[in-house]
C-alpha positions, 0 to 999 in steps of 0.5 A: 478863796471862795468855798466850793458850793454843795450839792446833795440828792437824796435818791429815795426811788427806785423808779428808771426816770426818777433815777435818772433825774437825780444823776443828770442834776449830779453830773450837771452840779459836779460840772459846775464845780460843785461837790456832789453827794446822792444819799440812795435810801429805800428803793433808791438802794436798788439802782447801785446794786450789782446786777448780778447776784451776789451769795451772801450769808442772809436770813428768809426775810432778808433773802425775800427782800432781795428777790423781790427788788431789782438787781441794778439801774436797768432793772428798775421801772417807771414811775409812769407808764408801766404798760405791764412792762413795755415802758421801760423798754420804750424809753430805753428805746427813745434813750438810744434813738437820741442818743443819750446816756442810759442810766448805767452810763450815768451812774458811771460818769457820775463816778467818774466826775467825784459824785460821792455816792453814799448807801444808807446804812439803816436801810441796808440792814432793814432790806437785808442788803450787803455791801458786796451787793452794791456796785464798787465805790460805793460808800456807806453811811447813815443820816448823819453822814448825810446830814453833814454834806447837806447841813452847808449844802448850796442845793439839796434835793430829795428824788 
């Protein structure tokens, strides 16, 4: 019986349309059988935070960081186009003229086709953030739970 190809995604972004990406490339590799993990780091951390805040016992620094970062997939900006704030809102609008998925919506199927989604936990404790930040499912792990996934990958890419 032939092995299940491997795919892995490290999400190192934290831009709408890179983000996006990374979540088509995952649902097409999880629609072709293939066992699919997105490794969010730094800035890709930001797209599985909840949107909502979360009280958490933090120090300064860490309770700046998470100020600063958006809260969540629909709060992330362009890598492009910023335009003081009129991208994301234009290409969310082209998203709903075509009718295709937002991201949100595809972090959710994502989910529901078994895309592994695992945080970086170094990154987490760099950037102050909890696990009760994070969207439910969410699982946590370093780089050498990474690098397991990825050492007999098919497709490994970095987003």
């Amino acid at each position: 019986m032939e092995q299940k190809k491997k795919t892995t995604i490290v999400l190192f972004s934290g831009d709408y349309d890179k983000a996006m990406a990374a979540f088509i490339i995952a649902g097409g590799a999880a629609a072709y059988d293939h066992d699919v993990t997105i490794f969010a780091t730094f800035w890709g951390l930001n797209t599985l935070r909840k949107e909502e805040a979360v009280r958490t016992s933090k120090g300064l620094l860490e309770k700046m960081f998470g100020w600063m970062m958006p809260r969540g997939a629909n709060k992330l900006g362009l890598s492009r186009m910023q335009m003081l704030g009129m991208g994301p809102k234009m290409i969310k609008h082209v998203i709903k003229k075509h009718n295709a998925m937002t991201l949100p919506q595809l972090i959710e199927l994502s989910q529901d086709m078994g895309v592994k989604l695992v945080a970086c936990t170094m990154t987490m404790d760099l950037l102050g953030l909890q696990k009760e930040e994070l969207m439910d499912g969410i699982e946590l792990g370093g780089v050498a739970a990474y690098l397991g996934d990825a050492s007999d990958g098919n497709v490994n890419l970095f987003i």
